[in-house]
C-alpha positions in Angstrom: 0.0 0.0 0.0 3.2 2.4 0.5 6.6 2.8 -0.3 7.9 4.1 3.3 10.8 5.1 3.3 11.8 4.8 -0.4 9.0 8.0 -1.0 12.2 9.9 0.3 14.3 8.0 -2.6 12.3 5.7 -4.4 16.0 5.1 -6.8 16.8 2.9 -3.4 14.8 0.6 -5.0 15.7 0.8 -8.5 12.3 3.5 -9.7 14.7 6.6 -9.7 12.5 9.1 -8.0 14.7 11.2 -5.9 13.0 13.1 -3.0 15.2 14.9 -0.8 15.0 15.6 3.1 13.5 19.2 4.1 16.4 20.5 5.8 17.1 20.7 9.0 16.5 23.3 11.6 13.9 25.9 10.8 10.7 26.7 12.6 8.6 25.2 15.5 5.5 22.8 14.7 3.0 25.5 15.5 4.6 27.7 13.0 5.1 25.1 10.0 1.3 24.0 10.7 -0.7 27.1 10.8 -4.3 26.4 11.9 -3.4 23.1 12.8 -3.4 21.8 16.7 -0.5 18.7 17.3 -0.3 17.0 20.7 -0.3 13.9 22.5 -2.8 14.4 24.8 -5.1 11.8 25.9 -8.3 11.6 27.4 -8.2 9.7 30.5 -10.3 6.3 29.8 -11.7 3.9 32.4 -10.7 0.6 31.7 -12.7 -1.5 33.7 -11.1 -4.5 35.3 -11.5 -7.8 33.8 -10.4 -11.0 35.4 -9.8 -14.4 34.4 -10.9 -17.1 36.2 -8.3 -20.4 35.7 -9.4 -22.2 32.7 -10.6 -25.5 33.8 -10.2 -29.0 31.1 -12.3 -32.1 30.9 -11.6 -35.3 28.2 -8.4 -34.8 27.7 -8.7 -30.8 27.6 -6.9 -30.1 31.2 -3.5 -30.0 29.5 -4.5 -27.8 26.7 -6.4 -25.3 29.1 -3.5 -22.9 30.7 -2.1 -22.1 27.1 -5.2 -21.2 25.7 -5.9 -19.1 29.3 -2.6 -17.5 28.3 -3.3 -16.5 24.7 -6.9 -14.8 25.7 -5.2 -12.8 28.7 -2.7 -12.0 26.4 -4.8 -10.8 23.5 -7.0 -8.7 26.0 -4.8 -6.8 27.4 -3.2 -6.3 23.8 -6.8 -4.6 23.1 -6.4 -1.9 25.7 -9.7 -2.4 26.3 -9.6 -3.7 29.9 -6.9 -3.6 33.1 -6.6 -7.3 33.0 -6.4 -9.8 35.8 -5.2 -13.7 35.3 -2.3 -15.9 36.7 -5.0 -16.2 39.6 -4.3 -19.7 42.0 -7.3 -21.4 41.5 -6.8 -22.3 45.5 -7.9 -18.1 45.8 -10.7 -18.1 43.5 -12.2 -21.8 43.2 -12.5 -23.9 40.6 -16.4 -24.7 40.5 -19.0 -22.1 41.4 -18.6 -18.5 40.3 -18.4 -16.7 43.7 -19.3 -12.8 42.9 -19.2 -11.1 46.0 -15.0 -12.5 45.8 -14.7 -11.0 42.2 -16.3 -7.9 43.6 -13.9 -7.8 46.7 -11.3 -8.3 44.4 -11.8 -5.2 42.0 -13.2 -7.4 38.7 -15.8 -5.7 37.0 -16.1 -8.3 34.1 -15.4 -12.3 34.8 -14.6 -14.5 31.9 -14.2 -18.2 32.7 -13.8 -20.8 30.2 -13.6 -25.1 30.3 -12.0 -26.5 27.4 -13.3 -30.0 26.6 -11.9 -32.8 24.3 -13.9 -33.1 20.8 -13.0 -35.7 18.2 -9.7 -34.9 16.8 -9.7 -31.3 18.9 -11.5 -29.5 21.3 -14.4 -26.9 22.2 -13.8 -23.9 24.2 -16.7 -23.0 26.5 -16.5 -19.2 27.6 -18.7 -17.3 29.5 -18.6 -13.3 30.1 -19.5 -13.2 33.7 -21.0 -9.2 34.8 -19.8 -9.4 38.2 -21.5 -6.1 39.8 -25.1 -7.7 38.6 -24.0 -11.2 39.5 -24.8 -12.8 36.2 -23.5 -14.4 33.0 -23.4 -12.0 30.1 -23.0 -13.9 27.2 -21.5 -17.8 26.5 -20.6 -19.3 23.7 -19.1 -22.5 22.2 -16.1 -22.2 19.8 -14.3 -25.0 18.0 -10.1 -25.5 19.1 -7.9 -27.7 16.4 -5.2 -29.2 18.1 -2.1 -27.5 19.3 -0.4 -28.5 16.9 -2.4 -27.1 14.0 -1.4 -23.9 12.2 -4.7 -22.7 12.6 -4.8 -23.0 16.9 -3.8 -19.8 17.9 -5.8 -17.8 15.2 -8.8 -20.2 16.7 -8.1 -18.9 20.2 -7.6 -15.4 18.7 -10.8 -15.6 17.5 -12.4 -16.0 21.0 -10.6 -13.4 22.5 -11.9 -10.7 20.1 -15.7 -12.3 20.6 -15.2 -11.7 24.7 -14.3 -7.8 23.5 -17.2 -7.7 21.1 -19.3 -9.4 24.3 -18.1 -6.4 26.5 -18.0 -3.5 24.5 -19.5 -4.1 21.4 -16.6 -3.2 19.5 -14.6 -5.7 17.4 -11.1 -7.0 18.3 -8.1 -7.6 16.1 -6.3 -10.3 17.9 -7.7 -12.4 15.0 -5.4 -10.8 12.0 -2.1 -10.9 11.3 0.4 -8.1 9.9 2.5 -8.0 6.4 5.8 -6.3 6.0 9.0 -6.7 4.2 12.1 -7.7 5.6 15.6 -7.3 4.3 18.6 -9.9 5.3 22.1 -9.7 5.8 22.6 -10.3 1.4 20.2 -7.0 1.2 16.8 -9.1 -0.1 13.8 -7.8 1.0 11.1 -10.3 1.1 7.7 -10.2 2.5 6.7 -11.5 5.9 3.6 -12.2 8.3 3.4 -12.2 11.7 0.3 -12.4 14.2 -1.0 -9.3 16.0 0.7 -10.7 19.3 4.1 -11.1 17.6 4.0 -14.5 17.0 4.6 -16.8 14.0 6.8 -14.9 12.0 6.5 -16.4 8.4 7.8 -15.9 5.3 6.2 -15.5 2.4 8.1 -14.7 -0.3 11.2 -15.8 -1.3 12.9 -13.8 -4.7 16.2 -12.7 -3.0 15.8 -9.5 -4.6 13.6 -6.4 -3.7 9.5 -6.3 -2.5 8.2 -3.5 -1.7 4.4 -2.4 -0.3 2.1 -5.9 0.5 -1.1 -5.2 0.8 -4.2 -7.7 2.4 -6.8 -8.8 0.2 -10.5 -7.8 1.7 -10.9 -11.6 2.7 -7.5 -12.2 3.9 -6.2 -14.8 2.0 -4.0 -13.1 -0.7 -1.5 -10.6 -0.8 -0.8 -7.7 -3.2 3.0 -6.5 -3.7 5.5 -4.8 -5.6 8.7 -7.3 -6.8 11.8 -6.4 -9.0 12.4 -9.5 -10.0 12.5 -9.2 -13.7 14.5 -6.5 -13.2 11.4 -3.6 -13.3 8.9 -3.2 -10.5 5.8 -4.7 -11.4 2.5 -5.6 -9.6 1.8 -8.9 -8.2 -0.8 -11.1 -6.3 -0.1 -13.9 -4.2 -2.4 -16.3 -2.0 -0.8 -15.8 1.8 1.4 -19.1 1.6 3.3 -17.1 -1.5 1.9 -19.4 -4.1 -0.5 -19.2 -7.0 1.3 -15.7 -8.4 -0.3 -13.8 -11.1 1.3 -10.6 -12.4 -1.0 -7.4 -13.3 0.4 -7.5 -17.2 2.0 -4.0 -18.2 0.8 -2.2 -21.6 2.6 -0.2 -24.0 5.2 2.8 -22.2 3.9 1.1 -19.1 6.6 2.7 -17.1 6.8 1.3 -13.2 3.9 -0.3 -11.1 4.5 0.2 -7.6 2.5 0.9 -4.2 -0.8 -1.5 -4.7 -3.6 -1.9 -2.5 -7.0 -3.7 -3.1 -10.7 -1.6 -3.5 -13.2 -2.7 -0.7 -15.1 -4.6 -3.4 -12.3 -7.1 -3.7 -11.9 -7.5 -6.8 -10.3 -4.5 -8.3 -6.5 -3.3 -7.4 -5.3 0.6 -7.5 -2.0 1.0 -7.6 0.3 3.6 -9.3 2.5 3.6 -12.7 5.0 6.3 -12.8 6.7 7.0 -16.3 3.7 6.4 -18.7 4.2 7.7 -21.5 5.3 10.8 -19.4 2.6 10.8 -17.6 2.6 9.3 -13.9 -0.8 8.3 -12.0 -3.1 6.3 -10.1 -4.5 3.2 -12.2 -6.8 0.3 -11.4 -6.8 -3.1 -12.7 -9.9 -5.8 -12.3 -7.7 -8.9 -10.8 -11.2 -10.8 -11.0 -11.6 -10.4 -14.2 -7.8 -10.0 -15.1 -8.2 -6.9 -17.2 -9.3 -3.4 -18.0 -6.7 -1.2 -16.8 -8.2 2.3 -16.0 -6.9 5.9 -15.0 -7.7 7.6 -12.1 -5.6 10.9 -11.7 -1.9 12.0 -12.5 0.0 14.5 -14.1 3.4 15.1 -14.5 4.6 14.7 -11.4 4.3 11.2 -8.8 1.0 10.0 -7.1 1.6 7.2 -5.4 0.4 4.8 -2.3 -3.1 5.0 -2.8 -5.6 4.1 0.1 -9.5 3.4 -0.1 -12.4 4.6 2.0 -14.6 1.8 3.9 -16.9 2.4 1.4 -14.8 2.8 -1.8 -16.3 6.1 -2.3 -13.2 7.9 -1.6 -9.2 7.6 -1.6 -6.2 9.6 -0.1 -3.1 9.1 -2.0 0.6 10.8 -1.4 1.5 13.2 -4.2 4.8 15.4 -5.5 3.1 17.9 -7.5 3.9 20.5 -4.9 7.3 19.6 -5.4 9.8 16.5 -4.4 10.9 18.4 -1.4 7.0 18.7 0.0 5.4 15.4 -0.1 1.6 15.6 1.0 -1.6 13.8 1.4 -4.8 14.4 -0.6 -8.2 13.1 -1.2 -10.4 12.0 -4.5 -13.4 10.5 -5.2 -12.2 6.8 -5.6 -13.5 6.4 -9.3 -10.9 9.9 -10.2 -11.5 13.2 -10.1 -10.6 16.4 -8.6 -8.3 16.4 -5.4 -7.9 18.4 -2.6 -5.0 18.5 0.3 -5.7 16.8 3.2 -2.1 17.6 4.7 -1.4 20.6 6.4 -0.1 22.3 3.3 0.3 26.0 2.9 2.6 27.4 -0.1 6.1 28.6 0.7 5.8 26.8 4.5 6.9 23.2 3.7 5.9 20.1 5.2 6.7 16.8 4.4 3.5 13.9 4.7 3.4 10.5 3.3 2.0 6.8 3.8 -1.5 7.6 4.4 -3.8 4.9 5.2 -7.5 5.3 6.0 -9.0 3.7 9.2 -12.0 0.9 8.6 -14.2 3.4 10.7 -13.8 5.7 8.0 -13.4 9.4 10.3 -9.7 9.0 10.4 -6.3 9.1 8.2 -3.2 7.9 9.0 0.5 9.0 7.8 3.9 10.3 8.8 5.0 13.8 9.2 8.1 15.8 10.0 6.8 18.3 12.2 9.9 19.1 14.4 13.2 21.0 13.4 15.0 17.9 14.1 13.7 16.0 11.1 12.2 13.3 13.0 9.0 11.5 11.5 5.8 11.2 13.4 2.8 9.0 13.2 -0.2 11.4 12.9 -4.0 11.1 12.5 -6.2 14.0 10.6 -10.1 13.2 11.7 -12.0 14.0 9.0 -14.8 15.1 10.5 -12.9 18.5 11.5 -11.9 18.3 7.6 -8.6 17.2 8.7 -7.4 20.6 10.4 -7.2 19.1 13.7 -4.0 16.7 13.5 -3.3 13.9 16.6 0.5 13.3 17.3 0.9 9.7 18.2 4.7 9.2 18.9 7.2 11.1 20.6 10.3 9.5 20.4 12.7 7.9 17.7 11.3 7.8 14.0 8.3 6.8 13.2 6.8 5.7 9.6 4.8 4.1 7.3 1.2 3.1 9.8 -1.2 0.9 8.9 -4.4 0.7 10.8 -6.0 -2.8 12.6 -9.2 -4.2 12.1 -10.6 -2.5 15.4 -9.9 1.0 13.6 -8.5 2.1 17.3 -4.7 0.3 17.0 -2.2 1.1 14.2 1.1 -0.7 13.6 3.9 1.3 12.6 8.1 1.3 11.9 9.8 2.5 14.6 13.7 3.3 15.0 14.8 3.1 18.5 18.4 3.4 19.9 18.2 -0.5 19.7 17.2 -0.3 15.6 14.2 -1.1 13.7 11.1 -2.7 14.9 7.4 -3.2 14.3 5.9 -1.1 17.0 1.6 -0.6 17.4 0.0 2.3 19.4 -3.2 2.9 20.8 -5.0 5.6 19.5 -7.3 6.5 22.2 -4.3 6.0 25.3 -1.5 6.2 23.4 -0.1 3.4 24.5 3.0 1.9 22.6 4.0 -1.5 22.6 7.0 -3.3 20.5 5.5 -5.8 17.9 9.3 -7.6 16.1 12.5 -6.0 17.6 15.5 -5.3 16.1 15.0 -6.4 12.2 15.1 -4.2 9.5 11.6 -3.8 8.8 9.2 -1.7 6.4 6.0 -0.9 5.1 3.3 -3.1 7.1 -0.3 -3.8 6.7 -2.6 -4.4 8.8 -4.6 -7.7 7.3 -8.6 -7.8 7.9 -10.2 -10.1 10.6 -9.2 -13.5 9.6 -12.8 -15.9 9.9 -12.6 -19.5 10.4 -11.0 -22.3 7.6 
């Protein structure tokens, strides 16, 4: 879906777009964004207290129990939804009856318990919501676990934990998704690799020991989008999320360079953009479905690139040049083409430097990365749309931050983040602000975010 950080030297990977750093130094945020409010307040949140009561196992299900206790405690207090309570002795709480006056002594306000019971060649997971100041059961439910072993078992148990948030707040979760980036190794190949919202299972996916660049998620989940070099020119491909089953978006006469794609909401049509047409750059689409009819959206001489979709497909924010290499910025379009307008805090003569915008799947907010200090340090900012994006949320305040990519809960986005230690894949809250480290230490670029992931 984005180029990170080659949109400040996209000849780094072979496209020869040179974009140069503003300089350093210069003038304060509040005088580079006129009109425009930064900071990294938050508004205090109650998070209520949520405990877990030791999961419990019957036919054969008592050894399976503690790690699938572990993965929901995990995954809830990953949501930031909750102050979460588990590692509980089950001498302190019981193991039978639900005792609420305890729970209540104890601080809980919600109460999930679960019993994990042997099933054929796996298990079902009984869970129950427990509202501990009415002294009742909420909401139960009976979800199908493969066995440990199964590729597939700790997206099953994912999928629980985002149910118990949906139970408590009516929100969705996104412990049930998992996040595409590239990756480079020690021979500089960057490849493309998944990994689960909690960090784990790192896989990879693609393996042409050469350059990738910009994997996007299908709408489903199940295939991949990306930019390769392989033949020796970037071009467009599509790949089911094991790597296999490629297909290549063909290129037409003067087709110049295919780069940044991301999929249309309906699932079927990719936008992506071609720089070098026939001297003409833009933002194209292509029916994958169908496997034709390559169409135009906008363009001009100069780059639009990294193209991003409403919810609802009506409308998409892109990063363009034509305010010059040196001033990078976000703007919106209808998504079928049309007239633009700047969604960045642009004002002529006064700089700036936006880029990787990605809309949320609530559809009020935007996501990029901004230089908005003198000491040319990148930010992760969010414009709400419904203040027509003059009002813009600083979400970092430390090292470099680029390239976000929003979760399926529309409140978490995952992000690059250079520490003193390196490179990582780092995800913030946006309501708390919370930041927590994701993959540590790898050399690590331009993620997205997948959708929900349902059931196989």
């Amino acid at each position: 879906m984005r180029v990170g950080r080659c949109v400040r030297g996209i000849a780094c990977a072979g496209v020869g777009l040179a974009v140069g750093l503003l300089p350093l130094g210069g003038v304060s945020a509040q005088e580079a964004l006129p009109g425009v409010s930064l900071g990294l307040q938050y508004a205090d949140a109650y998070l209520p207290a949520l405990a877990l009561k030791p999961f419990t196992g019957s036919f054969g299900g008592a050894g399976v129990a503690p790690q699938v206790e572990a993965i929901v405690g995990r995954d809830l207090r990953n949501s930031d939804r909750f102050e979460v309570m588990d590692s509980l002795p089950v001498g302190l709480v019981g193991d039978d009856v639900v005792d609420y006056s305890l729970w209540d002594r104890l601080g809980a306000v919600w109460l999930v318990s679960g019993q994990v019971e042997g099933a054929g060649e796996g298990f079902v997971l009984i869970l129950e919501l427990h509202d501990v100041v009415y002294g009742e059961v909420r909401e139960r439910g009976r979800f199908r676990l493969p066995q440990p072993s199964d590729e597939d078992f700790r997206m099953s148990v994912h999928r629980t934990s985002d149910e118990i948030v949906r139970w408590a707040t009516g929100d969705p979760g996104m412990a049930a998704s998992r996040i595409a980036f590239t990756m480079t190794d020690n021979e500089g190949n960057k490849d493309v690799y998944v990994i689960d919202s909690d960090g784990e299972n790192l896989d990879r996916v693609t393996r042409y020991n050469n350059l990738v660049e910009s994997p996007a998620w299908s709408m489903d989940g199940e295939r991949l989008a990306l930019t390769s070099w392989k033949t020796g020119v970037p071009r467009i491909y599509e790949v089911d999320r094991f790597g296999g089953n490629e297909k290549m978006v063909p290129p037409v006469r003067g087709a110049g360079d295919y780069i940044t794609p991301t999929y249309h909401p309906d699932g079927k049509t990719l936008a992506f953009s071609v720089l070098g047409s026939d001297s003409r750059s833009g933002i194209f689409t292509y029916d994958v479905e169908q496997g034709c009819c390559l169409s135009y959206l906008s363009g001009g001489p100069w780059y639009d690139i990294s193209p991003t979709y409403s919810p609802d497909g009506r409308w998409m924010a892109f990063n363009t040049l034509r305010f010059g290499d040196q001033v990078p910025q976000v703007m919106l379009m209808p998504g079928e083409g049309g007239s633009a307008e700047t969604l960045s805090p642009y004002e002529y003569g006064n700089g700036g430097y936006y880029t990787s915008p990605d809309w949320s799947p609530n559809g009020d907010l935007v996501a990029f990365h901004g230089r908005i200090d003198f000491r040319g340090r990148y930010h992760i900012l969010v414009a709400n749309l419904e203040d027509n994006g003059r009002v813009l949320r600083q979400l970092t305040s430390e090292g470099n931050n680029e390239d976000p990519s929003w979760a399926p809960d529309g409140r978490h986005l995952v992000f690059v983040g250079e520490r003193s230690w390196g490179f990582g894949l780092m995800i913030v809250d946006v309501t708390n602000g919370r930041v927590r480290s994701l993959l540590g230490g790898r050399r690590v670029g331009v993620p997205d975010w997948s959708p929900a992931l349902a059931p196989r």
